[in-house]
C-alpha positions in Angstrom: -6.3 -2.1 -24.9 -8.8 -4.5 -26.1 -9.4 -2.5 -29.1 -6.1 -2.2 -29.8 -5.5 -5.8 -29.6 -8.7 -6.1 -32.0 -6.9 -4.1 -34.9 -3.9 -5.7 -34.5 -5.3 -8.9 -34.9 -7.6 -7.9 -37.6 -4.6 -6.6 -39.8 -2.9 -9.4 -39.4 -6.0 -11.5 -41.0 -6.3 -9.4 -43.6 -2.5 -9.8 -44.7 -1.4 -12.9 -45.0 2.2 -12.1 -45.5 1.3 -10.7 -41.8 0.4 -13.8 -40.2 3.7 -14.4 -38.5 4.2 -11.1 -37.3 0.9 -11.6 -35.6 2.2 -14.6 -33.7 5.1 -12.4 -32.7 2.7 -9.6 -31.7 0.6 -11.8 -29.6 3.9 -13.5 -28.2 5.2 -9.7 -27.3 1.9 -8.9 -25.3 2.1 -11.8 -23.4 5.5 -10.9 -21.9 4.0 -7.8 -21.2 1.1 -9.1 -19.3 0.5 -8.8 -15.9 1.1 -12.2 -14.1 -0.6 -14.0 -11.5 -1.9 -11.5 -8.9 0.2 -11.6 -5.5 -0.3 -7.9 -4.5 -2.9 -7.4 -1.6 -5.3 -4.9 -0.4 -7.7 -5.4 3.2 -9.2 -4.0 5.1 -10.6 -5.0 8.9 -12.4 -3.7 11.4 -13.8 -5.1 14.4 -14.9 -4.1 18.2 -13.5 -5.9 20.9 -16.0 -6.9 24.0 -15.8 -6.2 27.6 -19.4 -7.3 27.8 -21.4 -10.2 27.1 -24.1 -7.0 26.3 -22.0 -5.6 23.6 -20.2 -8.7 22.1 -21.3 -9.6 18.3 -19.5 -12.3 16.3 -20.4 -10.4 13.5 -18.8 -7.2 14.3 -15.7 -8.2 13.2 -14.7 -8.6 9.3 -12.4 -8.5 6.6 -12.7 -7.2 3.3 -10.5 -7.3 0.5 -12.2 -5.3 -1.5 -10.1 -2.5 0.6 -12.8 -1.0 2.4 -14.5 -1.8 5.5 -17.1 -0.2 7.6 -18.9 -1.0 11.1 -21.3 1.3 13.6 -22.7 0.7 16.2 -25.0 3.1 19.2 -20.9 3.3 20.7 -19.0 2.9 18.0 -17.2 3.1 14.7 -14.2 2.1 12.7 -13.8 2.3 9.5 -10.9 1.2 6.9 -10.0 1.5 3.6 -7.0 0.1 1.5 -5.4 1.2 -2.4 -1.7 0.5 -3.2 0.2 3.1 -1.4 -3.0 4.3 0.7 -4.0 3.6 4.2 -6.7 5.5 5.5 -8.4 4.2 9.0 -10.7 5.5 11.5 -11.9 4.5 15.3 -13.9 6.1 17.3 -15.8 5.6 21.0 -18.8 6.5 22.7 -18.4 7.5 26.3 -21.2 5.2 27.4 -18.8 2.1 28.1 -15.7 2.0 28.7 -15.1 -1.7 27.5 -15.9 -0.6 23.8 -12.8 -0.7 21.9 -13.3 -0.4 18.2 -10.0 -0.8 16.1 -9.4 -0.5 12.7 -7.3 -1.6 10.1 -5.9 -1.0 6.1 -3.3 -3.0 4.8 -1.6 -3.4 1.2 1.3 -5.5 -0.1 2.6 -5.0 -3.4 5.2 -7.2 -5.4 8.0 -6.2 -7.3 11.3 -7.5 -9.0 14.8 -5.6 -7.8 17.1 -5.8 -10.7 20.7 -4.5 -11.9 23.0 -6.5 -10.4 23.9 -10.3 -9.5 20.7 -12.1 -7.6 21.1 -11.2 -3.7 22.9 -8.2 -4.0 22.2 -6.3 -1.1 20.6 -2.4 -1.3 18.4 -0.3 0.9 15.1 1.3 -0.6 14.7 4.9 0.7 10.5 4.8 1.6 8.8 8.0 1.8 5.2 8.0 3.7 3.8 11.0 4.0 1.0 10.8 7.3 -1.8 13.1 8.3 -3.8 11.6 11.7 -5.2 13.0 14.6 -5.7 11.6 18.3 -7.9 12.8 21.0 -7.8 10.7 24.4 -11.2 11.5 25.2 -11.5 9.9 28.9 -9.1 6.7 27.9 -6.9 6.6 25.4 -6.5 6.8 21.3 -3.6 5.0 19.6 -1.9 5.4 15.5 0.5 2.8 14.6 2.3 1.9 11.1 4.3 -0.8 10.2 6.2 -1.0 7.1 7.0 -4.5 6.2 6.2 -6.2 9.2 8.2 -9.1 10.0 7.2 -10.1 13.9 10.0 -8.2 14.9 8.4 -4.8 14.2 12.0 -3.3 13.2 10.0 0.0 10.9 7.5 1.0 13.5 6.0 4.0 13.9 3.9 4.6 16.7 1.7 7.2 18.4 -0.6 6.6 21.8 -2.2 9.2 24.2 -3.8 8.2 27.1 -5.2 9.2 30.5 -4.3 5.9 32.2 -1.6 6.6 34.9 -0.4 3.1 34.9 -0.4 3.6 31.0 2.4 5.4 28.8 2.3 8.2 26.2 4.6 7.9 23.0 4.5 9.3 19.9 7.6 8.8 17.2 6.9 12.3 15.8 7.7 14.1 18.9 10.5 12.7 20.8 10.9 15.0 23.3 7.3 13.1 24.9 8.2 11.2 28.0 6.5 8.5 29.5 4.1 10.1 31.9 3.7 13.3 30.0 -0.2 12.1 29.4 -2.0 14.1 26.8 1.1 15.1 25.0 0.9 13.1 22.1 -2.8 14.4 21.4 -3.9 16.5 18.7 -2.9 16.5 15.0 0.3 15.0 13.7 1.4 15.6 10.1 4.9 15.0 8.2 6.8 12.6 6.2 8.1 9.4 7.3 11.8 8.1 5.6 12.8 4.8 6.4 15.6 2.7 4.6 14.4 -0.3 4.2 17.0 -3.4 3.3 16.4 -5.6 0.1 18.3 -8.0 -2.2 18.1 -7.9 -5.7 15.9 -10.8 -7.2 12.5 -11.3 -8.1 9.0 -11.2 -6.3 10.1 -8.9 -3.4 7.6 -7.0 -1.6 6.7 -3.7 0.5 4.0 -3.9 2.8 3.0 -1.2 5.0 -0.1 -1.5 7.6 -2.0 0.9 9.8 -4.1 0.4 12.6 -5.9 2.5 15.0 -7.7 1.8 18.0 -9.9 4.5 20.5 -12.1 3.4 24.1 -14.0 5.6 26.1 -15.1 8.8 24.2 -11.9 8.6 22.1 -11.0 9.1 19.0 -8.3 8.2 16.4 -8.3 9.5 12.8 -5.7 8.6 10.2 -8.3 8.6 7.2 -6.4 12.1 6.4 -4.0 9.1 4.8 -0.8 7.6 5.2 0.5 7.7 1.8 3.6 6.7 0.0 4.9 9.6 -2.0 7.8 7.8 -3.0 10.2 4.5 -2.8 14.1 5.5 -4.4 16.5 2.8 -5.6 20.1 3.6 -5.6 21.6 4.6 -9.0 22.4 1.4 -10.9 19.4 -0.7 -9.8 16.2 -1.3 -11.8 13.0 -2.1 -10.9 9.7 -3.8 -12.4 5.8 -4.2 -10.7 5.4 -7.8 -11.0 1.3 -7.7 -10.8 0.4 -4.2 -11.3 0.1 -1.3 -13.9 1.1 2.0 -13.4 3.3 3.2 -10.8 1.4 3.4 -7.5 4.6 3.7 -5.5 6.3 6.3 -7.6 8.9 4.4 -8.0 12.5 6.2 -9.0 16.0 5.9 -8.9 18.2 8.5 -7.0 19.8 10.6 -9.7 17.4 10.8 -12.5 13.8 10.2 -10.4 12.6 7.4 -12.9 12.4 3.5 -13.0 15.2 2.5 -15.7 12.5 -1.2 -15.9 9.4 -1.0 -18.3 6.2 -2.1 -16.4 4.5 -5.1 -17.2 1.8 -3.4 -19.2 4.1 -0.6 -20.7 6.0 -3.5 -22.3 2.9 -5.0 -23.8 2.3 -1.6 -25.3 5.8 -1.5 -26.8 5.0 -5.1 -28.1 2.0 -3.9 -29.7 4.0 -0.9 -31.0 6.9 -2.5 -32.4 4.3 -5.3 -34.0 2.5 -2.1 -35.7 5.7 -0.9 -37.2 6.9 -4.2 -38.9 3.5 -5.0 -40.4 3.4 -1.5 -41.6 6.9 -2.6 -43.5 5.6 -5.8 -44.6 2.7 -4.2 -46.6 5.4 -1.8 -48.1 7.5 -4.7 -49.3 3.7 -6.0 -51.0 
């Protein structure tokens, strides 16, 4: 793109009758610019203490780079974070029981709902395809996802597998699991997950989604197979733009045709360029 922006400008220097349209052009890409960055990714990780023996300030981090590592003699977790990724990993050693490592990926990603009058109310249709495994080992081993998490946790998608009595087994995939049918919710679990999710139309919404793991006690929980968004659909009628971003890492569509109707940020800085190309093209014809 940098090139591209080169040439341009060095055209426009070379025509003078050009030197306007380059203002233009330059006033085009702008709009198409990506603007300031509010879309997230982290990663954290960290190992909860029982012990005094096994406690470490420094086990526990945060990085937003969106990936994340610790290991220890009992221990690992691991996270990493891309829009419309999560991939985490925990795992324990059977040597203490008051190991607990948990990790977690988390991305937000900012957008503008457009199409009709400011607050007009719509649901997003959210497709998350997830691919995790849990083994209890001699405690328990827990998967849980959160789609914009609001303290109320009103898109949650849990999964736990223990061998606690006084605990409970769960897992949102398999809803014939009961209570006390420990073990049950062990093993792989694969599928898609489609929540509507409410919005109003206006700018700088947002979807965040967040997984964490957790494992104690020769357990282990694996969800770096992914949980990844294969798709966010708006209702026919309704556009949509990335705010921050290039691309579309959430795929998204609308219903009928299965494409945003919204140029991205930096597909409209293209189209700047483009159009720019095309009248300076003209203006050397005219000379």
């Amino acid at each position: 793109m940098k090139s591209v922006i080169q040439s341009a400008a060095f055209g426009a220097a070379t025509f003078r009758s050009s030197v306007r349209l380059a203002v233009v052009c330059g006033m085009l890409t702008l709009v198409g610019a990506p603007q300031a960055h509010a879309s997230y990714v982290y990663a954290l990780v960290s190992t909860p203490y029982g012990t005094e023996q096994v406690y470490d300030p420094t086990l526990a981090s945060r990085s937003r780079s969106g990936f994340d590592s610790i290991t220890g003699a009992n221990y690992t977790a691991q996270a990493q974070t891309l829009y419309g990724v999560n991939k985490a990993f925990a795992s324990a050693g059977a040597t203490n029981q008051f190991i607990y490592p948990q990790a977690q990926s988390e991305w937000s990603v900012n957008f503008n709902l457009l199409g009709a009058p400011d607050g007009t109310a719509l649901q997003l249709r959210v497709n998350i395809d997830y691919d995790f495994t849990l083994d209890r080992g001699t405690s328990l081993a827990s998967f849980d996802l959160e789609i914009n998490d609001d303290g109320y946790h009103p898109h949650r998608f849990y999964a736990h597998t223990t061998t606690n009595g006084f605990d409970s087994e769960g897992c949102f995939d398999r809803p014939g699991v009961t209570a006390q049918m420990f073990g049950q919710c062990g093993g792989g679990h694969a599928g898609t997950i489609s929540a509507l999710i409410p919005y109003t139309t206006g700018l700088n919404r947002y979807l965040k989604v967040t997984v964490g793991v957790n494992a104690a006690a020769s357990a282990v929980s694996a969800a770096f197979n992914t949980a990844r968004i294969s798709s966010v659909t708006l209702p026919d009628g309704f556009t949509w733009a990335y705010t921050d971003l290039t691309g579309n890492p959430l795929n998204f569509r609308n219903a009928r045709d299965g494409t945003g109707a919204v140029p991205e940020p930096a597909t409209a800085g293209v189209l700047g360029l483009g159009l720019c190309g095309i009248l300076v093209t003209a203006a050397r014809k005219k000379k």
